[in-house]
N, C-alpha and C positions, 0 to 999 in steps of 0.2 A: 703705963697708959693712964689717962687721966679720966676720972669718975664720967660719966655722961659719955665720953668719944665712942663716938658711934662705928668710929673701925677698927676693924679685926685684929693689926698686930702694928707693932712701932712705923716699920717700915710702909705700907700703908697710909699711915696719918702722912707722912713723909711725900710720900707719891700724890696723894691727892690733896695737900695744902695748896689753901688760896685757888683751888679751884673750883666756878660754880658747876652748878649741880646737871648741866647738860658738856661740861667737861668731863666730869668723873663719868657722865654716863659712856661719851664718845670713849673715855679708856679703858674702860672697863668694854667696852664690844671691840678694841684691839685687842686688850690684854687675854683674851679667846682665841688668838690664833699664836699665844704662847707657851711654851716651855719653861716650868719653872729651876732646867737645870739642877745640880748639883744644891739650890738654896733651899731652907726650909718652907719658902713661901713664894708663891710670885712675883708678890711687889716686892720681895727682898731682893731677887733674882734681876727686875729690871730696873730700882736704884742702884744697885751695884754695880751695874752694867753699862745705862745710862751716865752715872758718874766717872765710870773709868772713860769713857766715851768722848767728853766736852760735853755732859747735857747737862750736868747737876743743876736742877732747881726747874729744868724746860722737858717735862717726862711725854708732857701731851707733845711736844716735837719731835721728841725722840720714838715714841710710838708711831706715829702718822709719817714720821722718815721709814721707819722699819718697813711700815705697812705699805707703802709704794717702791719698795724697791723694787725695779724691774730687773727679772730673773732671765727675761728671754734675751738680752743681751750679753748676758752675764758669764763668766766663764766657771767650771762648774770643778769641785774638787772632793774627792768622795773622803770622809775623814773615818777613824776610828767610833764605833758607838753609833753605826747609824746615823752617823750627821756627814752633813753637808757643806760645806762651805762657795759660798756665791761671792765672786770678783766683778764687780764696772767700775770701772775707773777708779776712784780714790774709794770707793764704798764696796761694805763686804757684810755679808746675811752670813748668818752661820743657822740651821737648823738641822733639827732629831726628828721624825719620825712626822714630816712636813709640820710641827710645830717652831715657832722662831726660838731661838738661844741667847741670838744677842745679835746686836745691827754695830756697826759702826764705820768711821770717815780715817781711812791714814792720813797720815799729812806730808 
């Protein structure tokens, strides 16, 4: 981390690069209705996720994707660990304990 950066851990600086300061605010009040999974951090948890995903480098779309996914169409699959998994169309929510996991698009 570099002297003066004002965020908390690598990943972080990562997440919230080249964004202004009412962007990081909008993901940081998505990143509250997340799970930070198996990672040691949450913004580690939704670059890694986001990246496996198609969103590397676009985290504010991949949040505000997550954050509208519509669940009431969605067909619903009960996983291991309290999670969830959410099916519409090509798009699938994965969430523990009504906190999100990971969002993502099949192709």
């Amino acid at each position: 981390m570099n002297p003066g950066n004002e965020f908390l851990d690598f990943y972080e600086s990562i997440l919230f690069e080249h964004c202004t300061e009412a962007e990081i605010a909008e993901m940081e009040s998505l990143m509250a209705d997340w799970d930070r999974a198996t990672y040691p951090t949450l913004a580690t948890s939704i670059v890694k996720h986001a990246d496996k995903h198609g969103f590397k480098n676009d985290y504010l779309k991949y949040l505000r994707k997550a954050a509208n996914f519509n669940k009431k169409s969605a067909k619903r699959k009960d996983l291991p660990n309290n999670a969830t998994r959410w099916n519409r169309g090509n798009q699938f929510l994965i969430e523990r304990n009504g906190k999100i996991v990971t969002y993502g698009e099949n192709e």
